[in-house]
PDB file with SEQRES, HELIX, SHEET and CRYST1 records, atoms N, CA, C and O in Angstrom:
SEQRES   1 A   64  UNK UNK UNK UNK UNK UNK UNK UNK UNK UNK UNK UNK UNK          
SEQRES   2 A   64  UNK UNK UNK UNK UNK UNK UNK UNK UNK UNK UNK UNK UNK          
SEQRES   3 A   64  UNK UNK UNK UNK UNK UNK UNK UNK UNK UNK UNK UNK UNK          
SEQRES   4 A   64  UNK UNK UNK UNK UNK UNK UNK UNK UNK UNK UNK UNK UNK          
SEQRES   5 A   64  UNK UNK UNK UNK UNK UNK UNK UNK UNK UNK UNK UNK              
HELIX    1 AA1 UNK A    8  UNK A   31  1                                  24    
HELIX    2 AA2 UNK A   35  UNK A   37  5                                   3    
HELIX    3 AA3 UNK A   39  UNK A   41  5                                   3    
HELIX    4 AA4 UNK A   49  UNK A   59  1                                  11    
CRYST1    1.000    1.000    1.000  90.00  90.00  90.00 P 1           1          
ATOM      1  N   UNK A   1     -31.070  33.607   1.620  1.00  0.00           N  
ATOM      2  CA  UNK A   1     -29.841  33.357   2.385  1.00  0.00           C  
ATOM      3  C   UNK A   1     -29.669  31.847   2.570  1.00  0.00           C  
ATOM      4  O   UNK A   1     -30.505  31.008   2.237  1.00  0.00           O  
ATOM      5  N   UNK A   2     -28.410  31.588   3.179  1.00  0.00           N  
ATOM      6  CA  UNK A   2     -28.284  30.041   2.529  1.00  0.00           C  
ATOM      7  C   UNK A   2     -28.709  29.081   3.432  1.00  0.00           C  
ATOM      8  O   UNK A   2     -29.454  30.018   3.720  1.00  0.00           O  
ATOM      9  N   UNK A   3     -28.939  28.348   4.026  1.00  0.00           N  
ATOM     10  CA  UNK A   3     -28.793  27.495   5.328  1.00  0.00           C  
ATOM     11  C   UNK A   3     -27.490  27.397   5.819  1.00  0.00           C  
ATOM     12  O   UNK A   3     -26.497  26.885   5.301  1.00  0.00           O  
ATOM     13  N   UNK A   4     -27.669  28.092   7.146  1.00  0.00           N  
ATOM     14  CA  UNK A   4     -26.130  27.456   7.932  1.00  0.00           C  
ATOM     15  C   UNK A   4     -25.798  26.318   8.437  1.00  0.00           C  
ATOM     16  O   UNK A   4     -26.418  25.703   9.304  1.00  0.00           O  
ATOM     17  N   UNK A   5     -24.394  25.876   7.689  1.00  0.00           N  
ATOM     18  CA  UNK A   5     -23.832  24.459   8.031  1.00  0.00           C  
ATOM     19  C   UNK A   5     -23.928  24.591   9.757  1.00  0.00           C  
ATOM     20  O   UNK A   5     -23.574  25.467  10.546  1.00  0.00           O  
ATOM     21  N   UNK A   6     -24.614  23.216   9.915  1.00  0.00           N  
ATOM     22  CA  UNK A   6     -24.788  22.861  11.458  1.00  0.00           C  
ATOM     23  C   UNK A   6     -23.663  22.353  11.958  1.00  0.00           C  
ATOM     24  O   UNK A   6     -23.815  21.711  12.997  1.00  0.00           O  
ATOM     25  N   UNK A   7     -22.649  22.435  11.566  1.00  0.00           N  
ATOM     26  CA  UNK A   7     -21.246  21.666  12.070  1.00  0.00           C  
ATOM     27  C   UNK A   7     -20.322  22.697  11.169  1.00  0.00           C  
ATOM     28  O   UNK A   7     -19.779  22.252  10.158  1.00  0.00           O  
ATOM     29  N   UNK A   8     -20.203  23.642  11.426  1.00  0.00           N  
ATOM     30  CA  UNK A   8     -19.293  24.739  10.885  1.00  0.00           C  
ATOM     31  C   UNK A   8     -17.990  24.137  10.764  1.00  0.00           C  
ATOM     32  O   UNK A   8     -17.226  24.189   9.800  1.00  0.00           O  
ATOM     33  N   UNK A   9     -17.775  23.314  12.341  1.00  0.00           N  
ATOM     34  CA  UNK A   9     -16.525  23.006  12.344  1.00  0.00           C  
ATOM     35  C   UNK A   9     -15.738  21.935  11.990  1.00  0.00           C  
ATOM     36  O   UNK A   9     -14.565  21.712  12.289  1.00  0.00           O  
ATOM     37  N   UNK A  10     -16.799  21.050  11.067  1.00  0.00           N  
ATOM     38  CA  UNK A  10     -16.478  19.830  10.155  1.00  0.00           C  
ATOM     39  C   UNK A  10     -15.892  19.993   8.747  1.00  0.00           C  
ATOM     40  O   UNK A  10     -15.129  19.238   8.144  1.00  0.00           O  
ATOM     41  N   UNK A  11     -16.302  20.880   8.459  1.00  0.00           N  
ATOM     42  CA  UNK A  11     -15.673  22.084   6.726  1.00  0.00           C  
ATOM     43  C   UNK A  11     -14.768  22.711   7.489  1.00  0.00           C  
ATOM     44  O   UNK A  11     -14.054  22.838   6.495  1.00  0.00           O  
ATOM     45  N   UNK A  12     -14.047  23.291   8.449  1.00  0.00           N  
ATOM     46  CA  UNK A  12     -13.100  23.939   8.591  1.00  0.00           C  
ATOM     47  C   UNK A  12     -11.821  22.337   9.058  1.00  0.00           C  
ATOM     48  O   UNK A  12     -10.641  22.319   8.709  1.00  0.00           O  
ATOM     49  N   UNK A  13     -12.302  21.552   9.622  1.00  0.00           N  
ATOM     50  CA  UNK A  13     -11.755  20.418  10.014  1.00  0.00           C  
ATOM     51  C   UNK A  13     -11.015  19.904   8.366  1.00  0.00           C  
ATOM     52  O   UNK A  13      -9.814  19.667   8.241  1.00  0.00           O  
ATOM     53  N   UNK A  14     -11.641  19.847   7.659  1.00  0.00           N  
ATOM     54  CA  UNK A  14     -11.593  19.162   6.083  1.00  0.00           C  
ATOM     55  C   UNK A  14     -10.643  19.880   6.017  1.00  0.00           C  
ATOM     56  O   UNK A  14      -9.456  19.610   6.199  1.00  0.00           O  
ATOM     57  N   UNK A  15     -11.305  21.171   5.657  1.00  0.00           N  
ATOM     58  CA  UNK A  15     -10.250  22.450   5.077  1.00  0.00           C  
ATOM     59  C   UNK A  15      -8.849  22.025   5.361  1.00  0.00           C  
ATOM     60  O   UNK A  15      -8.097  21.439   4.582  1.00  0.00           O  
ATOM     61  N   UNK A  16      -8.548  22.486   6.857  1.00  0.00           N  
ATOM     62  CA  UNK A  16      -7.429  21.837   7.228  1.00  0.00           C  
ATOM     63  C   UNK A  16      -6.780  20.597   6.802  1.00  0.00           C  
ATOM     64  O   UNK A  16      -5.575  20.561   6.549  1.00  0.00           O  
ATOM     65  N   UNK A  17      -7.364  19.825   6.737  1.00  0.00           N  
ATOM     66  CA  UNK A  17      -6.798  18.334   6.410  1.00  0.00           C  
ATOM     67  C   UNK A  17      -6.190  18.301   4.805  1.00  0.00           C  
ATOM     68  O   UNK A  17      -5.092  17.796   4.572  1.00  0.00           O  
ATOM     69  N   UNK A  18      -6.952  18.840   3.844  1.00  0.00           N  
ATOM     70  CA  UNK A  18      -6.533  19.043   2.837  1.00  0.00           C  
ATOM     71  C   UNK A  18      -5.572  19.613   2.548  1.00  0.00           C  
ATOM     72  O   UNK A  18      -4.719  19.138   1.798  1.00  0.00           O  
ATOM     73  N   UNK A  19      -5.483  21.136   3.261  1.00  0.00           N  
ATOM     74  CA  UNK A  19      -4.116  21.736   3.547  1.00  0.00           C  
ATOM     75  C   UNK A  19      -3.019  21.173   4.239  1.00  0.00           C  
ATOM     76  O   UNK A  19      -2.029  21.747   3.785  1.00  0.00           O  
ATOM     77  N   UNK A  20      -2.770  20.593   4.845  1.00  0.00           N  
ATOM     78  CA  UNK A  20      -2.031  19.630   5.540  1.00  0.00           C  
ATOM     79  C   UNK A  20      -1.682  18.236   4.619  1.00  0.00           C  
ATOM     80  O   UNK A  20      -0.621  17.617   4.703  1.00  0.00           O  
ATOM     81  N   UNK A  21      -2.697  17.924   3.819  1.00  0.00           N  
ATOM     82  CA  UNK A  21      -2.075  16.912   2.594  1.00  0.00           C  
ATOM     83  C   UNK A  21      -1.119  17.925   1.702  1.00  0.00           C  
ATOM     84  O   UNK A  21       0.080  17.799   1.949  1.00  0.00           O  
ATOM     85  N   UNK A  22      -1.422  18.787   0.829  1.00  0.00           N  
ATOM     86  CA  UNK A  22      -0.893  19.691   0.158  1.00  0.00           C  
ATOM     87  C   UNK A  22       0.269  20.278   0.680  1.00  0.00           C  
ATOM     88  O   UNK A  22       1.160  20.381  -0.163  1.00  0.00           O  
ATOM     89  N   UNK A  23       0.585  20.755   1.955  1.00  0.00           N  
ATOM     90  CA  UNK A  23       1.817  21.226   3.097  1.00  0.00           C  
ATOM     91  C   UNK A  23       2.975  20.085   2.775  1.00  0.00           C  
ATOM     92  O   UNK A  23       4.090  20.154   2.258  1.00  0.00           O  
ATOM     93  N   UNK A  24       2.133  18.934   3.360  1.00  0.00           N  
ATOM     94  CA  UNK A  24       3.333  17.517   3.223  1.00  0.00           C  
ATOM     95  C   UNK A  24       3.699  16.979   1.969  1.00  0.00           C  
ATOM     96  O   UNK A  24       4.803  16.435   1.968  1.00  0.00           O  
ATOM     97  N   UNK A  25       2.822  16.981   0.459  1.00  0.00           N  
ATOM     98  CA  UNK A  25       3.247  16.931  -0.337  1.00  0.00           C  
ATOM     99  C   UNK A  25       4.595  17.956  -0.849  1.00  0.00           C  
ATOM    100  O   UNK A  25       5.567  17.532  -1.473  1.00  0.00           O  
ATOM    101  N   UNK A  26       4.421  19.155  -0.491  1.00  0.00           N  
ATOM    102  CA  UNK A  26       5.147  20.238  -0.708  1.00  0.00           C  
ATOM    103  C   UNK A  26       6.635  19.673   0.073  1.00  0.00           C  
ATOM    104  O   UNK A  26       7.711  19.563  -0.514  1.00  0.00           O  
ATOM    105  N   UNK A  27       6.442  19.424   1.217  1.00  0.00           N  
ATOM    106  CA  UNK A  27       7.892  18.905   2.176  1.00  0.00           C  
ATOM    107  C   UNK A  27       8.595  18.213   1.635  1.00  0.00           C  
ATOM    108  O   UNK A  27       9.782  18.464   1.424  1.00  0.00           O  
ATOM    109  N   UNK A  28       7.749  16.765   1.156  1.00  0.00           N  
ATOM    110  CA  UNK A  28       8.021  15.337   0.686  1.00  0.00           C  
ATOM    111  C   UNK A  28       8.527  15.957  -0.535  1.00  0.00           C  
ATOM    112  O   UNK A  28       9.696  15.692  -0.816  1.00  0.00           O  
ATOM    113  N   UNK A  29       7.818  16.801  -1.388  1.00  0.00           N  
ATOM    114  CA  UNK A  29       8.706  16.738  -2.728  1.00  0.00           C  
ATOM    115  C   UNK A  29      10.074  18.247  -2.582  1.00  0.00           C  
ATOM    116  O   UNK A  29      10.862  18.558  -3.476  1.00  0.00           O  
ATOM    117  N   UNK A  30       9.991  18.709  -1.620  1.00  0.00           N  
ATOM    118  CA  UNK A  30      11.179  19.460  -1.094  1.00  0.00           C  
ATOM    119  C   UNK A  30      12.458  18.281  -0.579  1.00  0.00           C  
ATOM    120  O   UNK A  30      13.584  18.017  -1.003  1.00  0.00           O  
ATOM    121  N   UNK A  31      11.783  17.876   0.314  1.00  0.00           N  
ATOM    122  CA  UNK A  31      12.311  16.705   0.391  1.00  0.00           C  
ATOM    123  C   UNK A  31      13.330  15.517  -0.397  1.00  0.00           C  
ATOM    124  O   UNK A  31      14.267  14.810  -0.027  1.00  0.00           O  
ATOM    125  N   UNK A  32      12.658  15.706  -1.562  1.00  0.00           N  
ATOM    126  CA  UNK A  32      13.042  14.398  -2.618  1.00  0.00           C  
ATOM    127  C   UNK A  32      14.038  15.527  -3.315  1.00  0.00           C  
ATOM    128  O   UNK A  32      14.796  14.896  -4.051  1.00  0.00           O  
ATOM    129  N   UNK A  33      14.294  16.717  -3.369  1.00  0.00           N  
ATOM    130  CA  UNK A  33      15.256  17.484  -4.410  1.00  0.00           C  
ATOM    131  C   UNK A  33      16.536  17.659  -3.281  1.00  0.00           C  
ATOM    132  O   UNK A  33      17.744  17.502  -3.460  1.00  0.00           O  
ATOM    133  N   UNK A  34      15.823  18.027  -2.115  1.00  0.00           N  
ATOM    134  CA  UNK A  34      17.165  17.890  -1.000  1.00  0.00           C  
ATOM    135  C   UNK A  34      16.987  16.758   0.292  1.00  0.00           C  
ATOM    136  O   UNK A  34      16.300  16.717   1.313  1.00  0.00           O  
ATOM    137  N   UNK A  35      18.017  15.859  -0.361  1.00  0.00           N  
ATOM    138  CA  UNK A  35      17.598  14.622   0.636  1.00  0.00           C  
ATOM    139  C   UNK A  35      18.262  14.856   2.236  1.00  0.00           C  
ATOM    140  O   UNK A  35      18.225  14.119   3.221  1.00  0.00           O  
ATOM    141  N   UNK A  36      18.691  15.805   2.091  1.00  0.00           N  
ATOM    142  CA  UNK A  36      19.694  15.963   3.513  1.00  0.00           C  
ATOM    143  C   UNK A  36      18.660  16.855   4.293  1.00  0.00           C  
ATOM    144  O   UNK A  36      18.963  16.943   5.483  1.00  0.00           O  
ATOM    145  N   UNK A  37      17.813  17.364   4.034  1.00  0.00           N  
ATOM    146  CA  UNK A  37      17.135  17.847   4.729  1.00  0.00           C  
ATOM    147  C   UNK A  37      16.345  17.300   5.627  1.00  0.00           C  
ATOM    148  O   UNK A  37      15.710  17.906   6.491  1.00  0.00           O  
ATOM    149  N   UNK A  38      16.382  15.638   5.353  1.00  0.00           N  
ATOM    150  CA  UNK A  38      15.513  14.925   6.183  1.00  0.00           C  
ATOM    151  C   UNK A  38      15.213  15.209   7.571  1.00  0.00           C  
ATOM    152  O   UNK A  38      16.256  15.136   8.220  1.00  0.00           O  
ATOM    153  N   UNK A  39      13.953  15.581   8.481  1.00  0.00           N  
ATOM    154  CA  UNK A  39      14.105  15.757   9.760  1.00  0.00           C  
ATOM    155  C   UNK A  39      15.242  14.776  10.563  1.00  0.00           C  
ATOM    156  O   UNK A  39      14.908  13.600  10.706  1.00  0.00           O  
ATOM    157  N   UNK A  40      15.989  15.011  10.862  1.00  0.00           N  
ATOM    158  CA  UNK A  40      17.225  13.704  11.576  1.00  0.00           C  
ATOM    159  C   UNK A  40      17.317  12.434  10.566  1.00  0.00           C  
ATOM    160  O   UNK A  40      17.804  11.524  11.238  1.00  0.00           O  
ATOM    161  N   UNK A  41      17.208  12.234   9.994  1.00  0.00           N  
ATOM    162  CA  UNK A  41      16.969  11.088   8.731  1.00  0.00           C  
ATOM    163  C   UNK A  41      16.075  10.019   9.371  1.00  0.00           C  
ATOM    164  O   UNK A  41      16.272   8.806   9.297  1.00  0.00           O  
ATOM    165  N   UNK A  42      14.875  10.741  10.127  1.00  0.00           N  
ATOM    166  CA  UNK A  42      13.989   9.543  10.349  1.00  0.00           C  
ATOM    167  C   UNK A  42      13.081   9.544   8.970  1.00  0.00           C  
ATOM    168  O   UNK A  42      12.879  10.548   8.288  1.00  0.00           O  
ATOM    169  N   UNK A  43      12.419   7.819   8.608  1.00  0.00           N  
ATOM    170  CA  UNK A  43      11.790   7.778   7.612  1.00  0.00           C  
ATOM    171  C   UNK A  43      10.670   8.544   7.508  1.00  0.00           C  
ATOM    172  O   UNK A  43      10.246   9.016   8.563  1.00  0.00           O  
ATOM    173  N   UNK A  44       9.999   8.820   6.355  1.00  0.00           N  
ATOM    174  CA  UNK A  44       8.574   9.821   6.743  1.00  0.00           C  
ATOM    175  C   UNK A  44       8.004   8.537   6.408  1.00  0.00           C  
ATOM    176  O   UNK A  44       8.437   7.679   5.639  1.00  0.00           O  
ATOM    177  N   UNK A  45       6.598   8.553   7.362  1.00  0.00           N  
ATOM    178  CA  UNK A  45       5.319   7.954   7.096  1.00  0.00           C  
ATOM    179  C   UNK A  45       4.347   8.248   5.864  1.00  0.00           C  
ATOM    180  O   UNK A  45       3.993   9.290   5.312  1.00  0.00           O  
ATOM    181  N   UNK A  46       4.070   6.937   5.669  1.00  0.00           N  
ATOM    182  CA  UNK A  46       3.704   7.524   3.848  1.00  0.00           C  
ATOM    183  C   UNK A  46       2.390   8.133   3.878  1.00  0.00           C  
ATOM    184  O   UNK A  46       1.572   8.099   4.798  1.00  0.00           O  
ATOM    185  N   UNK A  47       2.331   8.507   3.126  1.00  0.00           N  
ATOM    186  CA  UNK A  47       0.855  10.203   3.370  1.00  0.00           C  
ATOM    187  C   UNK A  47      -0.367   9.302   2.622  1.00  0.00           C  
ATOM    188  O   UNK A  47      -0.029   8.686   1.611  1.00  0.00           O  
ATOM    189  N   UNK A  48      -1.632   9.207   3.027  1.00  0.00           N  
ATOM    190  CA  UNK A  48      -2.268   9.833   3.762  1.00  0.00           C  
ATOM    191  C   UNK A  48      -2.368   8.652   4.893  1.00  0.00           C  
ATOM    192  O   UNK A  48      -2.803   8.958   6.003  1.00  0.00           O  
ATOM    193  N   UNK A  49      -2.011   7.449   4.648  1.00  0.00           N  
ATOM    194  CA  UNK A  49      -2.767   6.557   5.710  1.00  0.00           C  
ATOM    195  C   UNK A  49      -2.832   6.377   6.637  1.00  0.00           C  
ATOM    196  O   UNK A  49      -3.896   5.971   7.105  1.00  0.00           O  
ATOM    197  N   UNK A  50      -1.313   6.658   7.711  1.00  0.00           N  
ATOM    198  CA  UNK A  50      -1.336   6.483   9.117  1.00  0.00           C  
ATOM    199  C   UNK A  50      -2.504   7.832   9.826  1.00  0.00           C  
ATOM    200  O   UNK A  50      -3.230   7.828  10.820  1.00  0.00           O  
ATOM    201  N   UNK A  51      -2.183   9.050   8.587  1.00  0.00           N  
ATOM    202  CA  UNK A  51      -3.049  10.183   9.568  1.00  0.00           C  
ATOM    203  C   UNK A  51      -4.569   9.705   9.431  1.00  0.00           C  
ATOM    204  O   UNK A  51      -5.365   9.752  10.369  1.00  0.00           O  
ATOM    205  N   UNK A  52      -4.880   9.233   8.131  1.00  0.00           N  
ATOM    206  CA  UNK A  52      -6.354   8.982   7.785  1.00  0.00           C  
ATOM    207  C   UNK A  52      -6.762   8.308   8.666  1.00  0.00           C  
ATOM    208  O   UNK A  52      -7.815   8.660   9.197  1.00  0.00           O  
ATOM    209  N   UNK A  53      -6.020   6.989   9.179  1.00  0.00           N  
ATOM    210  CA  UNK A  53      -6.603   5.948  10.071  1.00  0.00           C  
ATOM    211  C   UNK A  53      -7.079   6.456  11.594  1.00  0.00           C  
ATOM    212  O   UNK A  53      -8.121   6.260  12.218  1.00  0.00           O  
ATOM    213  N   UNK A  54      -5.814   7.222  11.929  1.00  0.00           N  
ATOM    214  CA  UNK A  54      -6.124   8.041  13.123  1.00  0.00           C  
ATOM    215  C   UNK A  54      -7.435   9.031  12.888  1.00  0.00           C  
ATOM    216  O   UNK A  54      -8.451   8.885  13.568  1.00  0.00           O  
ATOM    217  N   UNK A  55      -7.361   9.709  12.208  1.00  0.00           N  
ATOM    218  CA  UNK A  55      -8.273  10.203  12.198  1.00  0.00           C  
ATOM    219  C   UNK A  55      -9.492   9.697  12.212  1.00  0.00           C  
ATOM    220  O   UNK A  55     -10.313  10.094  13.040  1.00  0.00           O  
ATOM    221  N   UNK A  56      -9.796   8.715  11.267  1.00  0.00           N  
ATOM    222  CA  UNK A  56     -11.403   8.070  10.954  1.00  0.00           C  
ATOM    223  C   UNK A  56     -11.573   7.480  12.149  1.00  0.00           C  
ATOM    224  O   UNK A  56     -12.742   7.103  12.230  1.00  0.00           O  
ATOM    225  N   UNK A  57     -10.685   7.111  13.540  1.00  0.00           N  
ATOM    226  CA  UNK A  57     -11.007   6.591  14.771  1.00  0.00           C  
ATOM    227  C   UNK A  57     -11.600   7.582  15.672  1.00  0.00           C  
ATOM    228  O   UNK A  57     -12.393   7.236  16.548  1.00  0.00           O  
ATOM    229  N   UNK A  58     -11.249   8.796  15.495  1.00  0.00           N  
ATOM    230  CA  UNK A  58     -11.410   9.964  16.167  1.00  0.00           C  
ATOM    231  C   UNK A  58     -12.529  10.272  15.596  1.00  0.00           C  
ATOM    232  O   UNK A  58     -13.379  10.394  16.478  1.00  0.00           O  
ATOM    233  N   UNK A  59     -13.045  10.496  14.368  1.00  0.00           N  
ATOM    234  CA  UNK A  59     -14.144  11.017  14.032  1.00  0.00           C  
ATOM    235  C   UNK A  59     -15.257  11.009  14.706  1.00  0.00           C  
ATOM    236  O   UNK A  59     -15.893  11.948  15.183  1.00  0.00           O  
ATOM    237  N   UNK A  60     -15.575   9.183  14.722  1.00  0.00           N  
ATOM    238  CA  UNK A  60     -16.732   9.183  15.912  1.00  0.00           C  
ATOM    239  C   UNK A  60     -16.887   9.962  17.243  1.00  0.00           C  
ATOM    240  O   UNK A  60     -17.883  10.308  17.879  1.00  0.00           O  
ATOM    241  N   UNK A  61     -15.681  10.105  17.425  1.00  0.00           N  
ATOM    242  CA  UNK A  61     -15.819  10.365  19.529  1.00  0.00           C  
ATOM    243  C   UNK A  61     -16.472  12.036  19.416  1.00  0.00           C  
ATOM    244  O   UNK A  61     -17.255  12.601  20.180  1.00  0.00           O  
ATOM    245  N   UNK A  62     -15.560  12.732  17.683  1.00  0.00           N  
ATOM    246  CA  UNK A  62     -16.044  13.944  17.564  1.00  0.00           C  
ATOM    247  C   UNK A  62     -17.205  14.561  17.115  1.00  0.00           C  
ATOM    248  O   UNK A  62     -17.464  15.757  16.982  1.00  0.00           O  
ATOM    249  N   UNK A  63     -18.051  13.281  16.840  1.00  0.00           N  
ATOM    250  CA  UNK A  63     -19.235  13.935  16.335  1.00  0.00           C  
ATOM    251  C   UNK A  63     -20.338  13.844  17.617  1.00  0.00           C  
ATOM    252  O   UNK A  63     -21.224  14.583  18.046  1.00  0.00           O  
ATOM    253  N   UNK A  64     -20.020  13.085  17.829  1.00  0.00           N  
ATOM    254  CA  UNK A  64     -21.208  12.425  19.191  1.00  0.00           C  
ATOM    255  C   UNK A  64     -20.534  13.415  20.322  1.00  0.00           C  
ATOM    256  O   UNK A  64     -20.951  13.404  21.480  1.00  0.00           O  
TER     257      UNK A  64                                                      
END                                                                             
């Protein structure tokens, strides 16, 4: 049997995140075929960096 991941909830954390890149790619290129769909025509933030940054600040507070 395998060893259980000691942070179960660091692979489900990923998981998510990946899905959530893939979600917004999907929008963004929904997006780009219908431009009127824009949420209120605010600009989108370009993917991945503002979330990455936030995130990699948070990481620490969440592991400790």
């Amino acid at each position: 049997m395998p060893q259980l991941n000691p942070a179960p909830w660091l692979s489900t954390m990923v998981l998510v995140w990946l899905s959530l890149g893939v979600m917004h790619q999907k929008v963004k290129l929904f997006q780009n075929i219908y431009p009127t769909t824009m949420c209120c025509g605010a600009p989108r933030p370009p993917w991945p960096w503002p979330w990455s940054r936030t995130f990699l600040k948070f990481l620490p507070l969440l592991i400790y």
